[in-house]
Backbone as a chain_set.jsonl record, in Angstrom:
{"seq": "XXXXXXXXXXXXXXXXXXXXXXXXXXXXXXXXXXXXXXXXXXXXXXXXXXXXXXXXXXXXXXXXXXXXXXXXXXXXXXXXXXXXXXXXXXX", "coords": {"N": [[62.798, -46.493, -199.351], [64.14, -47.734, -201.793], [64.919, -51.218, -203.754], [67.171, -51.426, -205.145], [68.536, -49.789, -204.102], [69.155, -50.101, -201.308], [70.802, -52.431, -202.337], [73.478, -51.999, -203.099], [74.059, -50.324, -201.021], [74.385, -52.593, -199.117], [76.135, -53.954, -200.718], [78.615, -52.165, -200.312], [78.734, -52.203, -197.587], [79.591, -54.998, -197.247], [82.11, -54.934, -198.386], [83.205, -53.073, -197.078], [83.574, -54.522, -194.829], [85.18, -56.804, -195.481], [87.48, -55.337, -196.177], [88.395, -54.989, -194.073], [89.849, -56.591, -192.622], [91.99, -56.512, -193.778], [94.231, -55.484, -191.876], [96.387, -55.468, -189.393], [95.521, -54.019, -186.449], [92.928, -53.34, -187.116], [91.241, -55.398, -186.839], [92.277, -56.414, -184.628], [91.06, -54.526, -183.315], [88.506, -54.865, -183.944], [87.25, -57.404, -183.267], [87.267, -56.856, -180.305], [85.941, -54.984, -180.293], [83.086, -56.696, -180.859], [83.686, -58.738, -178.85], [82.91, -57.361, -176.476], [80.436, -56.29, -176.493], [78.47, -58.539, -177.919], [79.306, -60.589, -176.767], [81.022, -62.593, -177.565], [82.775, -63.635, -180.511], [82.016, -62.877, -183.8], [81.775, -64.975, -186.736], [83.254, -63.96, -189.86], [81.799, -64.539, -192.112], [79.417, -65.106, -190.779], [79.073, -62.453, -190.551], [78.89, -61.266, -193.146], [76.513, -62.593, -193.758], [74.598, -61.665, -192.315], [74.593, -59.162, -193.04], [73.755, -59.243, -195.408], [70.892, -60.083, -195.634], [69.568, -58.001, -194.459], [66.459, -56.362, -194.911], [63.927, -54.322, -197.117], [61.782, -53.669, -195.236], [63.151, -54.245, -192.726], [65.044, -51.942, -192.534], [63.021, -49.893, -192.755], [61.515, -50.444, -190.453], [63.506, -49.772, -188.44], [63.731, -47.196, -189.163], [61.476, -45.942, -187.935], [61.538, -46.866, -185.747], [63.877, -45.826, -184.628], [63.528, -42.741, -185.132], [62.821, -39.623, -183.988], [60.148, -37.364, -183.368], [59.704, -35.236, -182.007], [62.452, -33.838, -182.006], [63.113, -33.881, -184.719], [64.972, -32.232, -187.125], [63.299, -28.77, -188.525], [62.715, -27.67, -191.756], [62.207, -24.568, -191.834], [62.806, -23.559, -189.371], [63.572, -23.967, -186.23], [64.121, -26.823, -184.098], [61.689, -28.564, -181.467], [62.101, -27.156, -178.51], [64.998, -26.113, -178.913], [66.52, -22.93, -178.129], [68.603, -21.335, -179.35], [69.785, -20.716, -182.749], [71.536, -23.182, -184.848], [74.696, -23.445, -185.562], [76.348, -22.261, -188.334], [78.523, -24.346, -190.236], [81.084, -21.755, -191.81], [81.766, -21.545, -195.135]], "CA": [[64.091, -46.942, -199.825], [64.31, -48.865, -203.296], [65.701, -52.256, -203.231], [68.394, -51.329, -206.017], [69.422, -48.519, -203.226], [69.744, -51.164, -200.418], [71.737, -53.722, -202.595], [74.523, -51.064, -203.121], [74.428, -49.928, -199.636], [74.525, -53.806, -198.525], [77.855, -54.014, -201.151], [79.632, -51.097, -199.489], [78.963, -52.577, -196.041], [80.241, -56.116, -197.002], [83.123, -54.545, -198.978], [83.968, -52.383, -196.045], [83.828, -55.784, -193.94], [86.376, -57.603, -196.071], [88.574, -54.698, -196.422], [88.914, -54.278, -193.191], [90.533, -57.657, -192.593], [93.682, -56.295, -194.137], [94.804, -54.375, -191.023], [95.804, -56.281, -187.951], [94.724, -53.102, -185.798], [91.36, -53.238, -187.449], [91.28, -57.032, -187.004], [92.105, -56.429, -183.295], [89.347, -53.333, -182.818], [86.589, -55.29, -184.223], [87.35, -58.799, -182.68], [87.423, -56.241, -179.08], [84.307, -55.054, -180.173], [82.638, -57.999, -180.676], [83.216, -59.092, -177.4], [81.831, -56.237, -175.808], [78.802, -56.018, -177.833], [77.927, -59.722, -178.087], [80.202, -62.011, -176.002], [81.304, -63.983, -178.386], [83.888, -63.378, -181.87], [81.422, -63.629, -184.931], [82.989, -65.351, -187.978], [83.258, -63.007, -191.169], [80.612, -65.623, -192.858], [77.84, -64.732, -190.235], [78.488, -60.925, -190.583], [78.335, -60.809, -194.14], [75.306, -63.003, -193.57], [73.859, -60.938, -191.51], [74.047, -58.043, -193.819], [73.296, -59.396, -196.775], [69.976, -60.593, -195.04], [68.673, -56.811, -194.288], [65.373, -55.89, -195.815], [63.877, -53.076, -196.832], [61.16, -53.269, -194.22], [64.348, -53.888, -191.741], [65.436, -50.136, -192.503], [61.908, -48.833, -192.694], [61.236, -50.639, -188.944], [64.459, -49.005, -187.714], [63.409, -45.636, -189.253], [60.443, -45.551, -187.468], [61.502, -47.386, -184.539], [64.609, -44.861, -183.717], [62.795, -41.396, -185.389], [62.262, -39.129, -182.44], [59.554, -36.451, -184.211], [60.402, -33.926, -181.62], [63.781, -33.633, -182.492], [63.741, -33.552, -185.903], [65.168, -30.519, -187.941], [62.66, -28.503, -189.513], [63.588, -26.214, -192.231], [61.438, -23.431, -191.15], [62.827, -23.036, -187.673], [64.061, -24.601, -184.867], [63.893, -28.041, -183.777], [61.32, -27.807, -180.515], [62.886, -26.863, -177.449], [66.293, -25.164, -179.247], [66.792, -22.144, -178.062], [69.248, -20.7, -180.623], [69.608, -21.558, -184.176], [72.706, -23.931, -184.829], [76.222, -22.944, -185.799], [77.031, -23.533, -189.479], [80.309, -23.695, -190.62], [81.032, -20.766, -193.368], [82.421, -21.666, -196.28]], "C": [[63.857, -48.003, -200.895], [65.246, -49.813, -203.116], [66.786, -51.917, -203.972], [69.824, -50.083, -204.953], [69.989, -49.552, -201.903], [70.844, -52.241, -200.781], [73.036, -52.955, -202.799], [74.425, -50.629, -201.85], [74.984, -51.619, -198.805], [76.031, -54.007, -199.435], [78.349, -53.313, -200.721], [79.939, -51.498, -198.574], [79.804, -53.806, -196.007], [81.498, -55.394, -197.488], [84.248, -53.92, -197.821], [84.645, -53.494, -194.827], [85.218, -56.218, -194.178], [87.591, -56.545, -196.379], [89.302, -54.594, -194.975], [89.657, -55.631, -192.29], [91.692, -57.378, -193.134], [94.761, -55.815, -193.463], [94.935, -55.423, -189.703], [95.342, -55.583, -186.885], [93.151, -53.305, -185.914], [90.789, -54.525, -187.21], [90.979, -56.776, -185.394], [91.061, -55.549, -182.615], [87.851, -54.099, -183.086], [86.44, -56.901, -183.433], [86.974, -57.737, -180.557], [86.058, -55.823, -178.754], [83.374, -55.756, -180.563], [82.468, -58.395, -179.155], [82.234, -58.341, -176.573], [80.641, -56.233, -176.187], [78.004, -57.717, -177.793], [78.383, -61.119, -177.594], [80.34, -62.761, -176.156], [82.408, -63.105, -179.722], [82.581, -64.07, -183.108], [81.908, -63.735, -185.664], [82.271, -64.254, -189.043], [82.075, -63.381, -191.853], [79.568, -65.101, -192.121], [78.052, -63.241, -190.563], [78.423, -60.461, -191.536], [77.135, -61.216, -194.324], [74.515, -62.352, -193.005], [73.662, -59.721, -192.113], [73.392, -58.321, -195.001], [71.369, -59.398, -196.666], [69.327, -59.447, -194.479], [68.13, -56.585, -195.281], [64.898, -54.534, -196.15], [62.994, -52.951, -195.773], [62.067, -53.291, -193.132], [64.227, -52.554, -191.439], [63.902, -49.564, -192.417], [61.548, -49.03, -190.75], [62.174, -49.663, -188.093], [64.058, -47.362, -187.5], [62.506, -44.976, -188.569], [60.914, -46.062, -185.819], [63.041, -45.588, -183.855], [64.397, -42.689, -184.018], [61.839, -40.819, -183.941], [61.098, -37.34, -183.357], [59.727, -35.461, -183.541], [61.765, -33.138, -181.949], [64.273, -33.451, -183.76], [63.746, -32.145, -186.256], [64.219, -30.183, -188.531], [63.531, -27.358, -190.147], [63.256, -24.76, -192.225], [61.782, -22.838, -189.92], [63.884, -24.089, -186.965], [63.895, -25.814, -184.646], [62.965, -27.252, -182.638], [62.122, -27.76, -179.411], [64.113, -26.551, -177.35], [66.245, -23.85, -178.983], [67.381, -21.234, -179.157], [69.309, -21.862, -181.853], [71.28, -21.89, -183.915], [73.525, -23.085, -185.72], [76.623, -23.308, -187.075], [77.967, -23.197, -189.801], [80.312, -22.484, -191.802], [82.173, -21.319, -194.136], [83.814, -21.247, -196.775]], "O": [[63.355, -49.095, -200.628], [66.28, -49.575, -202.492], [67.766, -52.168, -203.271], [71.016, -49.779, -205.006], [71.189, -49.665, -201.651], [71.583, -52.809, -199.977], [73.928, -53.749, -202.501], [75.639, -50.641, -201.644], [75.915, -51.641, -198.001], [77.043, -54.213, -198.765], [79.304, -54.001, -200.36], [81.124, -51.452, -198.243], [80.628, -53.949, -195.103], [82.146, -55.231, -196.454], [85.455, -54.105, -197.666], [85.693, -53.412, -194.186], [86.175, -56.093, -193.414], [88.642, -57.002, -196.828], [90.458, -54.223, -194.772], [89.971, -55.359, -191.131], [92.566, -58.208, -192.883], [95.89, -55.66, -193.928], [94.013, -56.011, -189.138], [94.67, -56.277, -186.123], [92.352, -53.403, -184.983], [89.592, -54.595, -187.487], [89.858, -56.868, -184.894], [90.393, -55.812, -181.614], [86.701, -53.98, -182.664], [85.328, -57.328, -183.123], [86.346, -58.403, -179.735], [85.314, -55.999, -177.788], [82.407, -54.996, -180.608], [81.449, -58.375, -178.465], [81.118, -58.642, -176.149], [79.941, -55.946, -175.216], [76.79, -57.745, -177.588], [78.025, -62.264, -177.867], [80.09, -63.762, -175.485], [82.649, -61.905, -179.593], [82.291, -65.255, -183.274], [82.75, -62.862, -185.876], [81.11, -63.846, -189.035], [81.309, -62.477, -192.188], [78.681, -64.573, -192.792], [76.998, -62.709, -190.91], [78.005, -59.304, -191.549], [76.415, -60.476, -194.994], [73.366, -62.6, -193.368], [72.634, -59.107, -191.826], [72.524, -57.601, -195.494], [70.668, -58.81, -197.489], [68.316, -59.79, -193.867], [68.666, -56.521, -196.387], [65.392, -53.585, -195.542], [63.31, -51.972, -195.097], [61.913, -52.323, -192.387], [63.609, -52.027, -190.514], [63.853, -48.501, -191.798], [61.386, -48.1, -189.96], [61.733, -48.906, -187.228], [64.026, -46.614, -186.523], [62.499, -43.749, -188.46], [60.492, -45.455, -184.834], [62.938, -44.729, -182.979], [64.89, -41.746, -183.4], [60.883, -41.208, -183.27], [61.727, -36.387, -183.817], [59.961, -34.464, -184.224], [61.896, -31.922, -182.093], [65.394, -33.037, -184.056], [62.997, -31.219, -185.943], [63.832, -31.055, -189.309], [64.393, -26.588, -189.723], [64.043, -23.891, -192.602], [61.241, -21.841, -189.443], [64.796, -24.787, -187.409], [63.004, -26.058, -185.46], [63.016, -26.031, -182.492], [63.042, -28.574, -179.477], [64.665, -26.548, -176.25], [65.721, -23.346, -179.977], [66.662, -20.459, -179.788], [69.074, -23.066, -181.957], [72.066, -21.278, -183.192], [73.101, -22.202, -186.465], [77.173, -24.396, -187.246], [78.419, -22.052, -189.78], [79.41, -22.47, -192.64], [83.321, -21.483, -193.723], [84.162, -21.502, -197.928]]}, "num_chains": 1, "name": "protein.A"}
């Protein structure tokens, strides 16, 4: 991942943050989940902080940390242990 690709993915995410402060539904879903998740209300300031502040080794740790190599799609076949080939929508 190229850092010029992360700093545009990191503006989308804050963007999406601050937009989503315009809704008091969306205000009340994410303050709900918050709690749940971290038992506490984080202020807007730490969670753009907190994104801004992802690296690229971040995303590469993740990639490797939640990449299950059995499971991935190949394009030759089958994932292992699929039985049938998957369902694609037609066009």
């Amino acid at each position: 991942m190229a850092e010029a690709e992360l700093d545009r993915a990191k503006a989308q995410v804050k963007a999406s943050v601050l937009m989503s402060l315009e809704s008091t539904g969306s205000r009340a879903s994410k303050l709900a989940r918050q709690l749940q998740v971290f038992g506490r209300v984080l202020s807007t300031a730490e969670t753009v902080r907190k994104i801004m502040g992802v690296t690229v080794a971040d995303i590469q740790r993740a990639a490797i940390r939640h990449s299950v190599p059995d499971r991935r799609w190949r394009p030759w076949g089958r994932p292992r242990g699929c039985r049938t080939s998957p369902r694609l929508p037609v066009p």
